[in-house]
N, C-alpha and C positions, 0 to 999 in steps of 0.2 A: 384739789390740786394733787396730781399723781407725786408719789415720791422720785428722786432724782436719780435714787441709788435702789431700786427694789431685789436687785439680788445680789446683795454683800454677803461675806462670810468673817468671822470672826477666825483669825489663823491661830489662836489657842485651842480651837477644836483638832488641831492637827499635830499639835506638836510630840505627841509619840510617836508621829511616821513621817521619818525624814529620810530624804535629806529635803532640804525647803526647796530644790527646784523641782522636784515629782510633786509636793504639796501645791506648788503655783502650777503647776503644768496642769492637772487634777483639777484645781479651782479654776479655770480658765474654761478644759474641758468640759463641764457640767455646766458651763453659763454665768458664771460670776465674772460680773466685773469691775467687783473694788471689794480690795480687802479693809480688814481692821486687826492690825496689828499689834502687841501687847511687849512687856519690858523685856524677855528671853529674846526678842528678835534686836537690839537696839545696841551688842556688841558688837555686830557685822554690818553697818549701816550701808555700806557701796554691796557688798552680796547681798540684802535685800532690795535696795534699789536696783540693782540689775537685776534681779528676778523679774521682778516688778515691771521692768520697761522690755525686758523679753517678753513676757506674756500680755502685755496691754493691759495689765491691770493697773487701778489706780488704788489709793489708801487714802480714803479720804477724813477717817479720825483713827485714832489710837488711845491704846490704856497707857495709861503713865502713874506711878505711883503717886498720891498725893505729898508725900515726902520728898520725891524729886521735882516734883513741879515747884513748890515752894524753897530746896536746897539749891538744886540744880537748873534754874531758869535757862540760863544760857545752853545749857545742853537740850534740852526740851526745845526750845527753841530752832538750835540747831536740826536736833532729828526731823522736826515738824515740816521746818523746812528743805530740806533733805527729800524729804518725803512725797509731799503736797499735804499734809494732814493739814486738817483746818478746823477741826474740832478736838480738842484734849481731854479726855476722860480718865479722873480717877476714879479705878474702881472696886475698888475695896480696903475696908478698914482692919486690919489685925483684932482677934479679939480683946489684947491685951491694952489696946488701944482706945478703942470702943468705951465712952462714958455711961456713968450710970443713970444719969436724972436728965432734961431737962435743959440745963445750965451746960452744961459739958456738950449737950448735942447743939447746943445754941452757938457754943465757942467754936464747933468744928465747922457750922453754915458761915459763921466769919472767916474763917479760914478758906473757904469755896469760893467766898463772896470778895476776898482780894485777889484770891490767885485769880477769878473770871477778871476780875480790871484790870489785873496788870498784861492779860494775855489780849484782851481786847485793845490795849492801847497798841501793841503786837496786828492787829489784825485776826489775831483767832478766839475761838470762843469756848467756854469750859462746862462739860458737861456731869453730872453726876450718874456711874452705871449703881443700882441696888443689886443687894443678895435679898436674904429673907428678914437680916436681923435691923432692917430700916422697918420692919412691920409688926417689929414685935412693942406691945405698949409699955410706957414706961410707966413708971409709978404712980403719977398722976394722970395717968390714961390718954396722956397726949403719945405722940410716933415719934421717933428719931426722924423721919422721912419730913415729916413739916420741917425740921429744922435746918434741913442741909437744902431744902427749894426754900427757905423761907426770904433769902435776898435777891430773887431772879436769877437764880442758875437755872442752867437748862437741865435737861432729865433725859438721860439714855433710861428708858423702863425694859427690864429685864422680868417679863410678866411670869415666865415661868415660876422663879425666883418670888415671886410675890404668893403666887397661887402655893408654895410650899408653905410661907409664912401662915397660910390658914384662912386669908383674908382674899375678898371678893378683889380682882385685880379692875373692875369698872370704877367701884369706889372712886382706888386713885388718879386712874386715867380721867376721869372727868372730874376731878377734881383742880389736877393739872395739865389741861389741855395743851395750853400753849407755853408748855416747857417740854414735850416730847417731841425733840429733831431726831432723835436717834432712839429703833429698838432692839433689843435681840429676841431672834424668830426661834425659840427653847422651846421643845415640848417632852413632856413628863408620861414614861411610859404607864401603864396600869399595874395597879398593887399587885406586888410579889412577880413582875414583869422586869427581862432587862438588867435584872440586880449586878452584873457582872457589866453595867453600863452606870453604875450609882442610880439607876432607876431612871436616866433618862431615854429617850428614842429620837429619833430622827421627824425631822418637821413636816406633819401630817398624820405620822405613824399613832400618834401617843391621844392624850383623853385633853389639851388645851383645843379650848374651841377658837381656835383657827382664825376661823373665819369672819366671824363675828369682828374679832381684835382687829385683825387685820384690817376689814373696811373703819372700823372707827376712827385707827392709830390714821390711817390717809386722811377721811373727812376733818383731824386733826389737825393736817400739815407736816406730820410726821416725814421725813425726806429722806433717812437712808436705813433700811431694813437688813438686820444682820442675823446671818442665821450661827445658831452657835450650841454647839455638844460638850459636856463640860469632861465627858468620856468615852469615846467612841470606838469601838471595838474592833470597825472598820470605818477609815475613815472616808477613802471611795465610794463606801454604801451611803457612809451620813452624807455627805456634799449632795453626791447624783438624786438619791429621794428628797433631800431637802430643798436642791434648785431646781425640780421638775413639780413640787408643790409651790411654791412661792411662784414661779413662772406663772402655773395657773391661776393666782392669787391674781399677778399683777395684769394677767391677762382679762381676766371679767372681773376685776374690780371686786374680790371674793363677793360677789352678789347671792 
């Protein structure tokens, strides 16, 4: 089954170059047509909806902090709906937050594992985005990442983000097949490359094999593909190379 959404972008990759109606005009121009929006956009919620219904794009999940999803329901709610998001992603953990064993990662999958019920009963559904430090092992050699899929959450896989962690990113994609609705399309420029980008490149540019991921994450089920730079130097150049790769992606099926 082709994904629903194969050329999204992630509007964190843009947020050094604003103002956000040249960043949606830009995202529209290159071929995206749904964004995924994160917590700095959620002050202005009618100026990014009118961007948004200016340029025909849709947003069909966002990052929301996991402290807001759990403090602030009704506002999350709000935005979502506001929006059209229909997926909620928190994605990421402060390190000061972050437990040390086992027990502690176990208590935070409970915490994924109400907020996804109580947004389903909502009608929407709750995803977990990773960085690296889901893949680093804990003491007893088990992952933080078992813990937080360990009650059917779903999985936004951010494979780049894995592949820094040191670990083969097939591992876990076949591990958990059917909890990837959502991924971000990251690629990791070549050592001592890019440094004045944190080392990453734009999608195709860089040493993640592509292609490979790509047809898996589909034969998956995987439905809305996001591409995302966590520093982009320009951000014109990351969009345009990044949705003229994925295009071809979604065009033969990366075969």
């Amino acid at each position: 089954m082709a994904p629903t959404d194969p050329l999204s972008i992630q509007l964190y990759s843009a947020r050094k170059f604003p103002p956000l109606d040249r960043q949606l005009q830009t995202i529209k121009e290159c071929g995206f047509t749904n964004v995924e929006t994160f917590g700095g956009l959620y002050d202005d919620l009618p100026g990014l909806k009118a961007g948004l219904d200016r340029y025909g794009l849709t947003a069909k999940s966002g990052h929301f902090p996991l402290a807001m999803v759990e403090g602030e329901p009704q506002r999350v709610l709000d935005i979502a709906g506001a929006l059209g998001i229909s997926t909620i992603i928190p994605p990421f953990l402060p390190p000061a937050e972050r437990p040390v064993d086992r027990f502690g990662w176990a208590a935070v999958g409970e915490r994924l594992a109400g907020g996804a019920a109580c947004l389903h009963q909502k009608g929407l559904r709750l995803a977990w985005h990773n960085h690296d430090f889901e893949f680093k092992p804990l003491p007893d050699g088990s992952f933080p990442i078992e813990y937080l899929l360990a009650n059917g959450v779903l999985w936004e896989a951010d494979i780049a983000w894995i592949i820094k962690a040191g670990v083969d990113p097939m591992v876990w994609l076949e591990r958990y097949p059917d909890r990837i609705r959502l991924i971000h399309v990251k690629d990791i420029a070549p050592a001592g490359e890019n440094e004045n980008e944190d080392g990453w490149a734009d999608v195709g540019a860089g040493s993640v094999g592509w292609s490979q991921l790509w047809r898996y994450c589909v034969a998956a089920g995987t439905e809305i593909m996001v591409a995302e730079h966590d520093n982009p130097s320009d951000f014109e150049r990351f969009a345009r190379v990044s949705a003229a790769t994925m295009r071809d992606f979604a065009g033969r099926g990366a075969r």
